[in-house]
C-alpha positions in Angstrom: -26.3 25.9 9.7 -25.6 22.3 8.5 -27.6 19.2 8.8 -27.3 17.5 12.1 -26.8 13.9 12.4 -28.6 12.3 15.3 -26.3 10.3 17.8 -28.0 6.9 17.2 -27.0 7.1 12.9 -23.2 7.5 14.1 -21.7 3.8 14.2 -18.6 3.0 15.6 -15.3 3.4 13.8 -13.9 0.6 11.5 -11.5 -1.9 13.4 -8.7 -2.0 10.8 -7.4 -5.2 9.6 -3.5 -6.3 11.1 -1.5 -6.1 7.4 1.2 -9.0 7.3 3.7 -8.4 4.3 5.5 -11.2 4.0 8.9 -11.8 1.6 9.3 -14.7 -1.0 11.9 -15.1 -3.7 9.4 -14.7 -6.2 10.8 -18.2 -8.5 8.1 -19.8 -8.4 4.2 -18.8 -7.2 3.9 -21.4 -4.4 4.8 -19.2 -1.7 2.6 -16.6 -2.9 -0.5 -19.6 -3.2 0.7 -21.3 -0.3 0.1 -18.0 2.2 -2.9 -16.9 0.2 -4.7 -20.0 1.7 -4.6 -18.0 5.0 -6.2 -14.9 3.8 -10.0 -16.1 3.6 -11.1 -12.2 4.0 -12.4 -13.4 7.7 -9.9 -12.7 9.9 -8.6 -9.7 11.4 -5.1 -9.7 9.7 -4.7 -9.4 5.9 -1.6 -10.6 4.4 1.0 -8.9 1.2 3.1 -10.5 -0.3 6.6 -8.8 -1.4 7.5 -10.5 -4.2 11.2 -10.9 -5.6 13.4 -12.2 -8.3 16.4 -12.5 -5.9 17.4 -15.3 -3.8 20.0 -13.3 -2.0 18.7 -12.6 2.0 19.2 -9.1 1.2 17.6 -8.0 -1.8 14.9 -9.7 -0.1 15.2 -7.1 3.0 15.0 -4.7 0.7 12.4 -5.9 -1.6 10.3 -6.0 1.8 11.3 -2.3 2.9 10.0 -1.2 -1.1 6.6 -3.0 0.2 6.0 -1.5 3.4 6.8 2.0 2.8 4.2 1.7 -0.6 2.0 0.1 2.4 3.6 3.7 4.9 4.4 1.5 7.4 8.0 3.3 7.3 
């Protein structure tokens, strides 16, 4: 028989953060720098940045869909 864990040492579960993934065309690093400010590690959200080379709306789109299914969010 295993060891048994009394009920008090059993915390509750994690409260995972809210992930934001946001896209930016990736010329230049303000976008990246200007959202960053948000993410101070104290909220409940995080934020990711999917980062392009493309000014075009939808390489962008899919720049974004590359990021969220490496996050498995589809």
């Amino acid at each position: 028989m295993g060891r048994r864990i009394s009920k008090d040492r059993i915390g509750k579960p994690r409260n995972k953060k809210n992930k934001i993934i946001i896209a930016v065309e990736g010329k230049n690093k303000t976008e990246k720098i200007y959202f960053d400010n948000f993410d101070d590690g104290k909220k409940n959200y995080s934020i990711t940045i999917a980062r392009g080379n493309d000014t075009d709306p939808m390489k962008l789109v899919r720049n974004l869909e590359k990021e969220m299914r490496k996050e498995k969010y589809l």
